[in-house]
Jmol script that loads the backbone (N, CA, C; Angstrom):
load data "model"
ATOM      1  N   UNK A   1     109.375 -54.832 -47.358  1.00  0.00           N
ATOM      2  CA  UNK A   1     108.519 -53.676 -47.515  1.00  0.00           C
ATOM      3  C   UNK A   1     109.082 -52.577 -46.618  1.00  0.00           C
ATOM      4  N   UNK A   2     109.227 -51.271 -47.192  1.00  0.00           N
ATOM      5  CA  UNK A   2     110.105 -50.255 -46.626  1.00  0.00           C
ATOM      6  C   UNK A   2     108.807 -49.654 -45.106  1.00  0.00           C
ATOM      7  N   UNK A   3     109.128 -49.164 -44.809  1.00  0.00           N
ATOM      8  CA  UNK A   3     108.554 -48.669 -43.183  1.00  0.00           C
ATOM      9  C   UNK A   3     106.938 -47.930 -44.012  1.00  0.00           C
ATOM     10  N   UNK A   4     107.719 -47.018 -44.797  1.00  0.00           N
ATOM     11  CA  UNK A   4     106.785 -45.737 -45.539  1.00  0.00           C
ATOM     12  C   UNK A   4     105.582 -46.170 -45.825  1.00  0.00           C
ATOM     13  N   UNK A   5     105.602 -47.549 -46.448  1.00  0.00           N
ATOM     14  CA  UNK A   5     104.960 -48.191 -47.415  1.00  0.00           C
ATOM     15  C   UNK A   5     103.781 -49.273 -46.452  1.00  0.00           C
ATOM     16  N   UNK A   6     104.617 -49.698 -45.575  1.00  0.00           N
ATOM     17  CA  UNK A   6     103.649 -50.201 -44.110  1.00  0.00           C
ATOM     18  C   UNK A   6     102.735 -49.689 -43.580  1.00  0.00           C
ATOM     19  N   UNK A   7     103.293 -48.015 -43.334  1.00  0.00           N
ATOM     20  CA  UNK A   7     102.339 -47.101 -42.481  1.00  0.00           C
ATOM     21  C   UNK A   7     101.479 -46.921 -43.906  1.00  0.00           C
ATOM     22  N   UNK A   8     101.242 -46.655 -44.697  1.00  0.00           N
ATOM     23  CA  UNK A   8     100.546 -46.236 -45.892  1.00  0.00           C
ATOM     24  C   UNK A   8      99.041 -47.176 -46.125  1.00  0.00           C
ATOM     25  N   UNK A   9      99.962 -48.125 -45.766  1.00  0.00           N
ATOM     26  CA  UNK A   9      98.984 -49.362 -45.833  1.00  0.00           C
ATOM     27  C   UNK A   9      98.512 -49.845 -44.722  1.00  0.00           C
ATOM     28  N   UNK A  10      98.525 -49.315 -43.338  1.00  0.00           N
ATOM     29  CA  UNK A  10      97.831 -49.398 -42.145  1.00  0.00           C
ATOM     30  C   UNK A  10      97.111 -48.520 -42.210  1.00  0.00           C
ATOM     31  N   UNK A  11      97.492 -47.460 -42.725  1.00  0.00           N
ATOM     32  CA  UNK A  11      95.874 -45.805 -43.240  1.00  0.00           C
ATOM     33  C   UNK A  11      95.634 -46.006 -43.960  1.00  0.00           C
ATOM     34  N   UNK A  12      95.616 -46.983 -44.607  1.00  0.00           N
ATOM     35  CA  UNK A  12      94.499 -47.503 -45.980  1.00  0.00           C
ATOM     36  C   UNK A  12      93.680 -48.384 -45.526  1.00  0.00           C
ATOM     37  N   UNK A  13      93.947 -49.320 -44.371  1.00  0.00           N
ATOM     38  CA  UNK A  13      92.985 -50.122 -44.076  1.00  0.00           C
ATOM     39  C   UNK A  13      92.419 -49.531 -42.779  1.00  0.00           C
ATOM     40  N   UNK A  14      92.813 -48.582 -41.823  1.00  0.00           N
ATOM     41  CA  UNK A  14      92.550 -47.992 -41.074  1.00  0.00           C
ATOM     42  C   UNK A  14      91.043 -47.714 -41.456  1.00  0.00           C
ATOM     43  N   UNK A  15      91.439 -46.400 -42.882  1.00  0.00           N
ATOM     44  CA  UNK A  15      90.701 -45.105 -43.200  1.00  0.00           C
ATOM     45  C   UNK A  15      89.260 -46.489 -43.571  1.00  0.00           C
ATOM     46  N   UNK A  16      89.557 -47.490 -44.109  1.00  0.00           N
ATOM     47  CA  UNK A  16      88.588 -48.602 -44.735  1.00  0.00           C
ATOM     48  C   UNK A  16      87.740 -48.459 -43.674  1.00  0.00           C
ATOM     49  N   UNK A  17      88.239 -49.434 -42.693  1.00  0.00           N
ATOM     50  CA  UNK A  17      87.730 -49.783 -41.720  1.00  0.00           C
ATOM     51  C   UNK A  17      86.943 -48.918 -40.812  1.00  0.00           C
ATOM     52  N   UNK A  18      87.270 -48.004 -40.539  1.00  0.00           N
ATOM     53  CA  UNK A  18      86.527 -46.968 -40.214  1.00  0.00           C
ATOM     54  C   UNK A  18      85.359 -46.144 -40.979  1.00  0.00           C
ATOM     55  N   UNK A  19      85.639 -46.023 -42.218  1.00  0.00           N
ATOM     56  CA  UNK A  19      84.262 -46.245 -43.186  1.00  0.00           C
ATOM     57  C   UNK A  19      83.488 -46.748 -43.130  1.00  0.00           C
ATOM     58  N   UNK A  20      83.696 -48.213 -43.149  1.00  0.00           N
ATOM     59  CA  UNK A  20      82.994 -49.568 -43.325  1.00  0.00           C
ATOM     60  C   UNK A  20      82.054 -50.385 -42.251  1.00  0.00           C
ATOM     61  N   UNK A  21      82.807 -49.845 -41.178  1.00  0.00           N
ATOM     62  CA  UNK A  21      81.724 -50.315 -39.762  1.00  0.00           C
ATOM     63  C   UNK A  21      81.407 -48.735 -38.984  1.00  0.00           C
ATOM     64  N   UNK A  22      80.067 -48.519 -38.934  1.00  0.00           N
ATOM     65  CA  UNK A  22      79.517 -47.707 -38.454  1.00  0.00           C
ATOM     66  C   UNK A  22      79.336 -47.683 -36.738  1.00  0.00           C
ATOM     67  N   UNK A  23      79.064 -47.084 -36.293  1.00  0.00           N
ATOM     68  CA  UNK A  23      79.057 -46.860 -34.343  1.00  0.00           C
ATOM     69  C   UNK A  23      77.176 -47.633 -34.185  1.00  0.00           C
ATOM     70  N   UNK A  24      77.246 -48.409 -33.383  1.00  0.00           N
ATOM     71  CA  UNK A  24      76.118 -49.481 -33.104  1.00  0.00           C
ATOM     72  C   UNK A  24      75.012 -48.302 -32.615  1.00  0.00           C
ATOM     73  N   UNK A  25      73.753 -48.583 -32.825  1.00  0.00           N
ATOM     74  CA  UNK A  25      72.790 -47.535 -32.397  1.00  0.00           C
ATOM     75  C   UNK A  25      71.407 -48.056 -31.292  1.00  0.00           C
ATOM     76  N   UNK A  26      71.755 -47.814 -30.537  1.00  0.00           N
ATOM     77  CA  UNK A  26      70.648 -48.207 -29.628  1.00  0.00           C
ATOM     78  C   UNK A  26      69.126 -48.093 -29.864  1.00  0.00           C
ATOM     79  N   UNK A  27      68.581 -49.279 -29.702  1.00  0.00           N
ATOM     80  CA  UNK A  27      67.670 -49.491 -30.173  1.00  0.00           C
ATOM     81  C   UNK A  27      66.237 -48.928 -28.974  1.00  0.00           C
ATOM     82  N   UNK A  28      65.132 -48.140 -29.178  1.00  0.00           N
ATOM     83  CA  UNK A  28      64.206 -47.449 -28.383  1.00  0.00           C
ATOM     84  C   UNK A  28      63.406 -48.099 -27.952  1.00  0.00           C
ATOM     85  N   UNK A  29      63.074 -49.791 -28.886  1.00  0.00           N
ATOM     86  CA  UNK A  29      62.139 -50.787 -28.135  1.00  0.00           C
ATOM     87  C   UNK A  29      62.246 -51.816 -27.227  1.00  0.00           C
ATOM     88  N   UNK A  30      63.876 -51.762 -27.222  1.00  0.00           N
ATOM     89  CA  UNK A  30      64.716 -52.925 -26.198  1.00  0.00           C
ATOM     90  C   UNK A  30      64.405 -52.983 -25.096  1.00  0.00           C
ATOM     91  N   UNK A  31      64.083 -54.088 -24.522  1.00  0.00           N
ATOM     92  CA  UNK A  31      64.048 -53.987 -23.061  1.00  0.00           C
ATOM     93  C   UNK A  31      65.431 -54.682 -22.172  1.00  0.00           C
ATOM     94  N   UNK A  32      65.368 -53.694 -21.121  1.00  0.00           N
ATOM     95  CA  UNK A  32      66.418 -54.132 -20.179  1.00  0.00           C
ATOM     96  C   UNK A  32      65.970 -54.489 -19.205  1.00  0.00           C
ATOM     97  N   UNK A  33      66.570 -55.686 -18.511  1.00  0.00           N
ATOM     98  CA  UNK A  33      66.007 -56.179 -17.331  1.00  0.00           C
ATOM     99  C   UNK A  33      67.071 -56.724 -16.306  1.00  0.00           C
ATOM    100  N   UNK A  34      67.208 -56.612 -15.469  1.00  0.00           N
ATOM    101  CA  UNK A  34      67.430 -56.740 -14.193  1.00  0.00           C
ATOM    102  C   UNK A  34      66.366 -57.514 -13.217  1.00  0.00           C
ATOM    103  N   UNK A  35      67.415 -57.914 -11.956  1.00  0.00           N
ATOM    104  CA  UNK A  35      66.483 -58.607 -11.068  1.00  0.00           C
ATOM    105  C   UNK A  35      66.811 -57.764  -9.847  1.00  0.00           C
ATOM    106  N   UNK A  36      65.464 -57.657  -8.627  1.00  0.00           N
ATOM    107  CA  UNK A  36      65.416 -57.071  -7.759  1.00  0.00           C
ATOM    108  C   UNK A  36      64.510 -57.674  -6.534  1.00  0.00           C
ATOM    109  N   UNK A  37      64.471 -58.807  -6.519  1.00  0.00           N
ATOM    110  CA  UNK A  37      63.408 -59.822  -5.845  1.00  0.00           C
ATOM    111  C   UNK A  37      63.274 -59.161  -4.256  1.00  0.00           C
ATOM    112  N   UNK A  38      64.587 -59.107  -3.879  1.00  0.00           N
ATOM    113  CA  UNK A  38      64.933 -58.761  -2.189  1.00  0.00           C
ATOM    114  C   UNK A  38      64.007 -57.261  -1.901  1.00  0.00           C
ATOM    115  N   UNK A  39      64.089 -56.964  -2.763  1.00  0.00           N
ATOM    116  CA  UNK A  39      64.172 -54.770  -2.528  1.00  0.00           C
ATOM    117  C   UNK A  39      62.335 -54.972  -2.945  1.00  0.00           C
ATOM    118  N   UNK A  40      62.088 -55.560  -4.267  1.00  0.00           N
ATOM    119  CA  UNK A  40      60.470 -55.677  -4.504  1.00  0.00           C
ATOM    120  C   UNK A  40      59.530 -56.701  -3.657  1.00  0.00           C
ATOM    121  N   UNK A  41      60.292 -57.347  -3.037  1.00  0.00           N
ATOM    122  CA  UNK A  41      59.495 -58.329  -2.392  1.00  0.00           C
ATOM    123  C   UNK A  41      59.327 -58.156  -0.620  1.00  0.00           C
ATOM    124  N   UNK A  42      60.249 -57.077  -0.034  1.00  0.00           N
ATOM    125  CA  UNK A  42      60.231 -56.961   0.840  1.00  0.00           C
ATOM    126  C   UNK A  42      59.237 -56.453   1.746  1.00  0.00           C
ATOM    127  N   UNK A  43      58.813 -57.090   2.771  1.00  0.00           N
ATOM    128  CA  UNK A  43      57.982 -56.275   3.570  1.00  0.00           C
ATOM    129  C   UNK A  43      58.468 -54.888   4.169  1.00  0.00           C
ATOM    130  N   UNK A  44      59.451 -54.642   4.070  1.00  0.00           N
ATOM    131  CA  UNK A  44      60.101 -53.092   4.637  1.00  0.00           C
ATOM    132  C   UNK A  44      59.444 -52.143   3.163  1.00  0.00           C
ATOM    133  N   UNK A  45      58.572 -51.313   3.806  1.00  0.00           N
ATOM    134  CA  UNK A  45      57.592 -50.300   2.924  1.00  0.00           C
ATOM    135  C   UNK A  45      58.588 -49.853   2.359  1.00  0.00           C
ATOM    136  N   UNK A  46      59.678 -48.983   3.219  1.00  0.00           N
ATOM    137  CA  UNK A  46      60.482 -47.833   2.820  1.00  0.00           C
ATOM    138  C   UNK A  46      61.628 -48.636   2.047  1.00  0.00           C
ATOM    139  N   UNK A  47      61.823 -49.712   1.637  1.00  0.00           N
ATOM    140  CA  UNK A  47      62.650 -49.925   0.726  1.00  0.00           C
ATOM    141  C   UNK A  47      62.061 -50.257  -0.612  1.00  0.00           C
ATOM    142  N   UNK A  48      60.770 -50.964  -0.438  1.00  0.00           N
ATOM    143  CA  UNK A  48      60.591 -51.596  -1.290  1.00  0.00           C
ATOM    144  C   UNK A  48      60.022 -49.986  -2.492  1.00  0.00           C
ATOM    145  N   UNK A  49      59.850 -48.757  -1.283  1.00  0.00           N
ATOM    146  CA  UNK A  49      59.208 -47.488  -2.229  1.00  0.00           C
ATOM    147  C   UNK A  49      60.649 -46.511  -2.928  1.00  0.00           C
ATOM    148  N   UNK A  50      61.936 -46.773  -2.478  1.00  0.00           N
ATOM    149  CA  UNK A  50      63.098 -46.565  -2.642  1.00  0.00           C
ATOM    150  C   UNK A  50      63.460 -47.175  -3.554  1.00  0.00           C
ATOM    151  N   UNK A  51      63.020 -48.299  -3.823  1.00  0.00           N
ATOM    152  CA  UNK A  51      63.462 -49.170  -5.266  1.00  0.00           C
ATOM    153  C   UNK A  51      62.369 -48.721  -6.350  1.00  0.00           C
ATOM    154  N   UNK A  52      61.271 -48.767  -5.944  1.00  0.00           N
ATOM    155  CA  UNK A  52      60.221 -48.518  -7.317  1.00  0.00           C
ATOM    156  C   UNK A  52      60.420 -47.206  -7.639  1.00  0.00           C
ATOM    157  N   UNK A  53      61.139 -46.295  -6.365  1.00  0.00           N
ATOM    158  CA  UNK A  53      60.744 -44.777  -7.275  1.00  0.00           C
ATOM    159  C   UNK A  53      62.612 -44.318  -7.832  1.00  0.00           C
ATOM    160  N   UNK A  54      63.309 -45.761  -7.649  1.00  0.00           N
ATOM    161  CA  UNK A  54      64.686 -45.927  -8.495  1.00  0.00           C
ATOM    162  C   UNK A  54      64.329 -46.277  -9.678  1.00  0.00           C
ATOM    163  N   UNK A  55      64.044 -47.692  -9.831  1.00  0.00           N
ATOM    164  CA  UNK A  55      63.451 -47.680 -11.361  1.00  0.00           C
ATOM    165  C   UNK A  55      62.582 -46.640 -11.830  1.00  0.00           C
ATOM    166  N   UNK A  56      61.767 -45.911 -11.460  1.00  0.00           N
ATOM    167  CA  UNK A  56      61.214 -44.999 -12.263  1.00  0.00           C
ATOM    168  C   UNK A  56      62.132 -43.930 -12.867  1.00  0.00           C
ATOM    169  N   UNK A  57      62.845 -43.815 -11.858  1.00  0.00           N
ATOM    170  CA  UNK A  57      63.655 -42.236 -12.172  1.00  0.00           C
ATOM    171  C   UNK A  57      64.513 -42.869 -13.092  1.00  0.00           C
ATOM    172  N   UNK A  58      65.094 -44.438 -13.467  1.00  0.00           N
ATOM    173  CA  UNK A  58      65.475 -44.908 -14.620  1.00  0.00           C
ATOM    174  C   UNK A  58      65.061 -44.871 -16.027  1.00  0.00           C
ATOM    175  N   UNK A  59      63.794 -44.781 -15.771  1.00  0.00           N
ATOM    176  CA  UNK A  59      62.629 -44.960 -16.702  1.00  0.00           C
ATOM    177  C   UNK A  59      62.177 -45.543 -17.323  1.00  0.00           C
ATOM    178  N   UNK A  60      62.409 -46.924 -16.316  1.00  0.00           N
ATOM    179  CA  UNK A  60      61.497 -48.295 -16.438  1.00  0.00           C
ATOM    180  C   UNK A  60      59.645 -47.975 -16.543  1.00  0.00           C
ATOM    181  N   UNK A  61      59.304 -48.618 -17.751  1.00  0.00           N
ATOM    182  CA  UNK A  61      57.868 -48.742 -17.821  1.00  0.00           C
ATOM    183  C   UNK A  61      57.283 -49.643 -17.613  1.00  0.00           C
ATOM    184  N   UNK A  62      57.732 -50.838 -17.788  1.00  0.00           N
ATOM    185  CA  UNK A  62      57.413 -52.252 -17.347  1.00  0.00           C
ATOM    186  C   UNK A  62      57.700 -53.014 -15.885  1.00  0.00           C
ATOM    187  N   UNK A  63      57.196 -53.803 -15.228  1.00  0.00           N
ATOM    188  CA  UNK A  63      58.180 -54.320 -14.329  1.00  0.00           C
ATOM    189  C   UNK A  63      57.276 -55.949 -14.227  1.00  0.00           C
ATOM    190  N   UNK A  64      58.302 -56.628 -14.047  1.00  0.00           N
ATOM    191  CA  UNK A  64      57.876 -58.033 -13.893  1.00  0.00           C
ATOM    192  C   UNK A  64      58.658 -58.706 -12.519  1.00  0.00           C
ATOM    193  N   UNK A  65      58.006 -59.331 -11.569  1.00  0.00           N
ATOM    194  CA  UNK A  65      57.968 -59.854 -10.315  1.00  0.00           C
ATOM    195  C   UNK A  65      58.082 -60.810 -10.406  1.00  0.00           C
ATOM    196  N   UNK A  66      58.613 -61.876 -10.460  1.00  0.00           N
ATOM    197  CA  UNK A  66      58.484 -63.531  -9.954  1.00  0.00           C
ATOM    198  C   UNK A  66      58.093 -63.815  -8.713  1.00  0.00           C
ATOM    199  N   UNK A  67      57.177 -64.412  -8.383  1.00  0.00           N
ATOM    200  CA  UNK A  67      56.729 -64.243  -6.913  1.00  0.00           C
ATOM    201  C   UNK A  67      55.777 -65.854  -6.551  1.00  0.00           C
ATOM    202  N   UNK A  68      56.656 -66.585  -5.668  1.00  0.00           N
ATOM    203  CA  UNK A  68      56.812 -68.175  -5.548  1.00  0.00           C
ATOM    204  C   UNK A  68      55.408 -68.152  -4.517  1.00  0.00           C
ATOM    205  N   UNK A  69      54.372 -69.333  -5.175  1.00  0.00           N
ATOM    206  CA  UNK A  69      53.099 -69.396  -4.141  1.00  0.00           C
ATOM    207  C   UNK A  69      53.568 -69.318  -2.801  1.00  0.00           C
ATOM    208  N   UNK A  70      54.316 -70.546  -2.502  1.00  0.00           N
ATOM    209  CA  UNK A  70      54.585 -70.286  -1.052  1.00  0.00           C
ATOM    210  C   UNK A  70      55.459 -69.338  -0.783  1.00  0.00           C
ATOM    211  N   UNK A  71      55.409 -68.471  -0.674  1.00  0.00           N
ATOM    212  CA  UNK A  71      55.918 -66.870  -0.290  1.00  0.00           C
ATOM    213  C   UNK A  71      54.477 -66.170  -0.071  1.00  0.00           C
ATOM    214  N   UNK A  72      53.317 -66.562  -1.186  1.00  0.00           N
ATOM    215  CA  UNK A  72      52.109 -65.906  -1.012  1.00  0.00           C
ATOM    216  C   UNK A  72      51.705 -66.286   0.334  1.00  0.00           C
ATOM    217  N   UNK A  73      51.201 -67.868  -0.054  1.00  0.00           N
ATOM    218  CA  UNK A  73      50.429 -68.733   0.916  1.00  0.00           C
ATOM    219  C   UNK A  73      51.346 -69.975   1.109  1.00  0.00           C
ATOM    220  N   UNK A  74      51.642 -69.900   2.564  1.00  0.00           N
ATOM    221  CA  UNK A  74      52.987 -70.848   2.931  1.00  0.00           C
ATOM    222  C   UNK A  74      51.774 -71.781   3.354  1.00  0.00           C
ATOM    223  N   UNK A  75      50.923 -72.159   3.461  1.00  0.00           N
ATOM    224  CA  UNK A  75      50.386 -72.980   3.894  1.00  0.00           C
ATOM    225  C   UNK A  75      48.998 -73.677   3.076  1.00  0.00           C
ATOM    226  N   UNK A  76      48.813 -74.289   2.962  1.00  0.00           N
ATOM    227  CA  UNK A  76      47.473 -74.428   2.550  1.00  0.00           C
ATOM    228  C   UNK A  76      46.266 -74.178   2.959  1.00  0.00           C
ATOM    229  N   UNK A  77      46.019 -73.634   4.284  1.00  0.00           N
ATOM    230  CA  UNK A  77      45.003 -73.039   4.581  1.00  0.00           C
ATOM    231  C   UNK A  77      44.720 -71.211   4.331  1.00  0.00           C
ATOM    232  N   UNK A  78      46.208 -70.779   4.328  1.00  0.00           N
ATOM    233  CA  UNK A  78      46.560 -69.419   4.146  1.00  0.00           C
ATOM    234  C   UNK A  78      45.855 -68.709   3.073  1.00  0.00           C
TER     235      UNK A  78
END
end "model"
wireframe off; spacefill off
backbone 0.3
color backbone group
């Protein structure tokens, strides 16, 4: 197959291919999640208000905490 005839037929399947699969579109109901246990769980005020008003300015609407009893109440009388 001569050179001409190669390239002809790499912009034929090129031009296809590029037709044929469209650019992926982000979806508006997806959720993204990340973990932040250290920064949300911390007793240091000023970090833990440095992280929540980070995710906001992200424009997180949701947020979910995992948060282990004994971390609440380390003890059973606690």
């Amino acid at each position: 197959m001569g050179v001409r005839k190669l390239l002809v037929l790499i912009g034929t399947a090129a031009a296809f291919i590029a037709a044929v699969v469209s650019p992926a579109q982000a979806n508006t109901s997806q959720f993204t999640l990340f973990e932040a246990p250290r920064e949300l769980l911390s007793s240091d005020d000023a970090l833990r208000t440095q992280t929540l008003d980070e995710l906001q300015g992200m424009g997180v609407k949701y947020l979910r905490v995992v948060v282990l009893w004994r971390s609440v109440a380390p003890s059973s009388g606690s």
